[in-house]
C-alpha positions, 0 to 999 in steps of 0.5 A, spaced: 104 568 244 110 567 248 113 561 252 116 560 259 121 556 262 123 557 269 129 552 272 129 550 278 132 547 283 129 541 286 122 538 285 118 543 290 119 549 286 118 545 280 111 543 283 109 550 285 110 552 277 106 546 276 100 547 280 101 554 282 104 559 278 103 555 270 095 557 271 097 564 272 101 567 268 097 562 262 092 567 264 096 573 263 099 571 255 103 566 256 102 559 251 107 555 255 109 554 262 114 549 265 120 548 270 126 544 268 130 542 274 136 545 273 143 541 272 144 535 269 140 528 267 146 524 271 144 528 277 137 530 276 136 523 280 137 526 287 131 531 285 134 538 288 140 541 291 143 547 287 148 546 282 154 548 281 153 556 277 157 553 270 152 547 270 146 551 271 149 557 266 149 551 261 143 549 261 139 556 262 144 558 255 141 551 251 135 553 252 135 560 250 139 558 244 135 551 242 128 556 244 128 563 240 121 564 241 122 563 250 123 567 256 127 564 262 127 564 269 130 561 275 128 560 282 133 558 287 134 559 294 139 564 296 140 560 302 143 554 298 147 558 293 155 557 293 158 562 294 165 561 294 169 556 290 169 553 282 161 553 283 159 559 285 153 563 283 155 570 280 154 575 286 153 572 292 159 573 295 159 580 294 151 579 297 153 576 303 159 582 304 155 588 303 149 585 306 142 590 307 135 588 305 132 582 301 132 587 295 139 589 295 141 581 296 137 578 292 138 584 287 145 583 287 145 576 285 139 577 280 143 582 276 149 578 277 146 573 274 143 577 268 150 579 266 153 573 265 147 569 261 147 576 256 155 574 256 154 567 253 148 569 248 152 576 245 151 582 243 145 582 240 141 578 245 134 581 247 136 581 256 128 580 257 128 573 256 132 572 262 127 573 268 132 571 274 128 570 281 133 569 287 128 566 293 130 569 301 131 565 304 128 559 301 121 557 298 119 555 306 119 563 308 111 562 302 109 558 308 109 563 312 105 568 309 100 566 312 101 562 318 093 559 320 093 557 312 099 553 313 097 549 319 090 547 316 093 545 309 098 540 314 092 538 320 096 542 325 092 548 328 096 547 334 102 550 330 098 556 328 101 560 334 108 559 335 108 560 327 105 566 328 110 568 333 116 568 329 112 571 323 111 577 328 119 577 329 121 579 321 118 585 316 116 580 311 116 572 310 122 573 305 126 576 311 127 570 316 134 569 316 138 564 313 142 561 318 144 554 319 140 553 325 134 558 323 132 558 316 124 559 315 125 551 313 128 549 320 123 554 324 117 548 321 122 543 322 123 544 329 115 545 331 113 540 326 119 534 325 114 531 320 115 536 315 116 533 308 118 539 303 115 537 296 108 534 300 107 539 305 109 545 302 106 545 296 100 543 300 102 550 304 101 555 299 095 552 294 092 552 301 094 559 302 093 562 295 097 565 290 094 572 292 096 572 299 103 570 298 105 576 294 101 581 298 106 579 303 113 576 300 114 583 296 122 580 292 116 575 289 111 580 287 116 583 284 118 578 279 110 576 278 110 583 275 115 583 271 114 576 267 105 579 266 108 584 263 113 581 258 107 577 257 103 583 254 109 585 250 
């Protein structure tokens, strides 16, 4: 049986693997699944907030060395990663520029970072030990899977509708776009001020259910897929 290890980066998504994803992917074969946030111990104590690409291909290296039995993972939020400058993730200059759907963006970043943590570990590193998952825009688009799950989960039925309103507006939760002022996060910012990202999105998404978020965030699906059937190999 084989271990997972997802690097994350902040205490929401390590969380969601906790009390979302670990009994999942359990059932499917897995002996072990934990998050680490991503980064160093001197800075785990601001609890989140992407790392610079060097940091975080450090630590996702180490592990795949020190665990030769693992599978890695990440999940981050294409939203917060740098793209320009020393600490820029491989591939998201080249998605912003060459823009196109959620797959071809997040795909451009996932591969990117594949290549380069198969150039760290060598020639003969097996490359399905390196899972990358590259959220869009960020972990709040889940939240928007189902709009009605998400208000009962936060006693705010009242919000249900201007959720929906916006949900309405994108092909898919992962398609509400990324900018400053209109990322899915700040959307729920702006109807409910309150908002407490570890709290009250977790609370969203066990309210919403595992199935329904991949029913609607295909990108996710996508990955959920990939990691069962690694677990069956």
């Amino acid at each position: 049986m084989v271990r997972l290890l997802l690097h994350v980066e902040g205490q929401t998504e390590e969380t969601f693997v906790g009390e979302v994803l670990r009994e999942h992917l359990a059932s499917k074969g897995y002996s072990s699944v934990g998050a680490r946030l991503l980064g160093s111990a001197r800075q785990r104590h601001r609890r989140g907030g992407v790392r610079p690409w060097p940091s975080a291909l450090k630590d996702i290296l180490n592990h795949l060395r020190q665990d030769r039995q693992c599978i890695a993972g990440t999940m981050v939020d294409y939203y917060r990663l740098p793209a320009e400058g020393s600490g820029a993730w491989p591939g998201r200059w080249e998605a912003k520029k060459v823009g196109g759907t959620v797959e071809e963006r997040a795909g451009t970043v996932e591969r990117a970072m594949s290549s380069e943590v198969a150039a760290g570990m060598g020639r003969s590193f097996d490359r399905r030990r390196f899972v990358p998952y590259v959220m869009m825009h960020e972990f709040e688009a889940m939240l928007f899977s189902d709009c009605s799950g998400f208000c009962r989960a936060v006693g705010r039925a009242d919000l249900s509708a201007p959720l929906e309103e916006i949900r309405r507006t994108f092909s898919t939760p992962e398609d509400i776009d990324d900018s400053q002022e209109t990322a899915p996060s700040k959307r729920i910012l702006h109807l409910l001020p309150s908002y407490e990202k570890p709290l009250m999105g977790n609370l969203g998404v066990l309210q919403i259910g595992l199935d329904t978020i991949r029913a609607e965030c295909p990108h996710f699906n996508g990955w959920l897929e990939r990691l069962e059937e690694l677990a069956k190999s």
